[in-house]
C-alpha positions in Angstrom: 2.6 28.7 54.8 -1.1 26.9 54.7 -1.6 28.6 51.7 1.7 27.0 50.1 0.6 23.7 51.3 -2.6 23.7 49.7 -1.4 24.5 46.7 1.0 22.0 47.0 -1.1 19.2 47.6 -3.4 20.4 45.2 -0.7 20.7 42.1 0.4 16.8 43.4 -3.2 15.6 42.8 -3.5 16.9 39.2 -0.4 15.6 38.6 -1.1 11.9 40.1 -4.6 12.2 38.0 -2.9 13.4 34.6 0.5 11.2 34.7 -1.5 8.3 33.2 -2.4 9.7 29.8 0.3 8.8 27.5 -0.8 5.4 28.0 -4.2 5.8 27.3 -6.2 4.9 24.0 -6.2 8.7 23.3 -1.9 8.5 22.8 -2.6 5.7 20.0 -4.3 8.3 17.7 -1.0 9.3 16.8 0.2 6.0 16.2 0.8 5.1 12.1 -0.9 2.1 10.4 0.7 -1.0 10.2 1.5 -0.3 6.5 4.6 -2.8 6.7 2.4 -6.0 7.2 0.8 -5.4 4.2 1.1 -8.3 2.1 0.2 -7.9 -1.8 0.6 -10.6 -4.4 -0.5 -11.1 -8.4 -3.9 -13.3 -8.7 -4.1 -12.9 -12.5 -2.0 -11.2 -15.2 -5.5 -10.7 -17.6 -5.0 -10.5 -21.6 -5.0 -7.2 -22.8 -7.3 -4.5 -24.4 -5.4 -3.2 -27.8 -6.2 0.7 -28.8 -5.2 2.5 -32.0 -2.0 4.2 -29.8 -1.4 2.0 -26.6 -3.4 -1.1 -24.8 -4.5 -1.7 -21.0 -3.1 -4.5 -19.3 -5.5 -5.5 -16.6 -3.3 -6.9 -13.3 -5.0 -8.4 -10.4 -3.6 -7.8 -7.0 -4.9 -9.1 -4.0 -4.2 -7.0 -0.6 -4.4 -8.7 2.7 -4.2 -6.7 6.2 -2.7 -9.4 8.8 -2.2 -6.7 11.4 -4.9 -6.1 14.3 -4.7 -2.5 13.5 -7.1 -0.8 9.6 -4.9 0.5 7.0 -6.4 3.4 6.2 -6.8 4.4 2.4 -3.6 3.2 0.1 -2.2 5.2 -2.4 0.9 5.4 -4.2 2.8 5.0 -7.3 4.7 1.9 -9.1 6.2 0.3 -12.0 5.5 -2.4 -13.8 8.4 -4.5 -15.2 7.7 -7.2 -18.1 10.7 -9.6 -18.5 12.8 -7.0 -17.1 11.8 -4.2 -18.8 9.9 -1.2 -17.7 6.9 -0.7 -19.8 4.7 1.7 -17.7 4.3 3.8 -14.2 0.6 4.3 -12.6 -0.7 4.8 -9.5 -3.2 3.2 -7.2 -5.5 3.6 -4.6 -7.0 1.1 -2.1 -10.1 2.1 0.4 -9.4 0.9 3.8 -8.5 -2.1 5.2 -9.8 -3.7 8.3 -8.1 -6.1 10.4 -8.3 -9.6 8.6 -9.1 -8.2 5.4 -8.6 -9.8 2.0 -9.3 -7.9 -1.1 -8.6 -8.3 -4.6 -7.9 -5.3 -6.7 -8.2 -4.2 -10.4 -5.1 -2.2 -11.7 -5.7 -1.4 -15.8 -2.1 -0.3 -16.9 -1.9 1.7 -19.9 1.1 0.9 -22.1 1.6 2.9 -24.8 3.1 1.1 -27.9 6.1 3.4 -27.9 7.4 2.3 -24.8 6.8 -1.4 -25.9 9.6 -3.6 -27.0 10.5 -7.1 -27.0 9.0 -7.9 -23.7 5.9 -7.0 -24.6 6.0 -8.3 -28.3 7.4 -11.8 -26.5 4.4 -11.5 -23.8 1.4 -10.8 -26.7 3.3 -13.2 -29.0 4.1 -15.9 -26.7 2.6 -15.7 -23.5 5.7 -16.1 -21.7 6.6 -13.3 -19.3 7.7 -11.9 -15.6 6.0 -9.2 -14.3 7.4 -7.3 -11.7 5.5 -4.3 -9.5 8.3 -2.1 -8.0 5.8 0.0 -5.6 5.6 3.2 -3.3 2.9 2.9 -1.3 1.2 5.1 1.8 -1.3 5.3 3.9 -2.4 7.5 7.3 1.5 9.1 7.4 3.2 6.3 6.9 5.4 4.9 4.0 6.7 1.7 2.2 8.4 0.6 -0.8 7.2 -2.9 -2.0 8.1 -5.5 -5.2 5.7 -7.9 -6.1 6.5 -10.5 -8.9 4.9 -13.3 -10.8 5.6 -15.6 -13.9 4.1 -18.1 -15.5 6.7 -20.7 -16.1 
């Protein structure tokens, strides 16, 4: 009977000491990045590089982290739209993002000229387009789909 009520008592204790855990810093390890307050916008749409078979059209994307919590390394996958037509799909990677950050980023896009058309003709020609990234992005487990859009009327 003592015996049961040691072990009693002594099971109750580790219990009391170990029930506060899951709140501890260690449970927010597990927790994903705030990869949904990601905001990402155009800067600059540059002029492009022409090659013999396809040219690189250098977009500048700026990626802010308004969340109290890094984004770890971004990576994904998008398209790029010009006056509503899809011209080319590229990924990306970003290096972390602290809390506050601001960053601007370099994507070169290679276009080939077989998947150009009128949009692109109409951009190099003119100078008028709308550019639209439709984007798949993750980071530290978790996910988000994304557009970004600019023009320059």
């Amino acid at each position: 009977m003592r015996r049961r009520r040691v072990l009693q008592t002594v099971g109750a204790s580790g219990a009391a000491l170990f029930s506060g855990c899951g709140s501890t810093p260690l449970g927010s390890l597990n927790s994903k990045p705030p990869l949904g307050k990601l905001d990402v916008s155009f800067t600059d749409v540059r002029k492009p590089d022409f090659g013999v078979t396809s040219l690189t059209m250098p977009l500048i994307l700026e990626f802010h982290n308004p969340a109290g919590q890094a984004i770890p390394d971004i990576s994904g996958d998008f398209d790029l739209q010009v006056n509503g037509e899809r011209i080319a799909t590229d990924e990306l990677t970003i290096n972390k993002l602290e809390p506050g950050e601001r960053t601007p980023h370099q994507v070169d896009v290679l276009v080939k000229y077989g998947n150009t058309t009128d949009a692109v003709l109409n951009l190099l020609q003119e100078g008028a387009f709308a550019a639209t990234l439709d984007m798949e992005l993750n980071a530290g487990g978790a996910s988000r789909s994304l557009v970004v859009s600019t023009s320059n009327d």
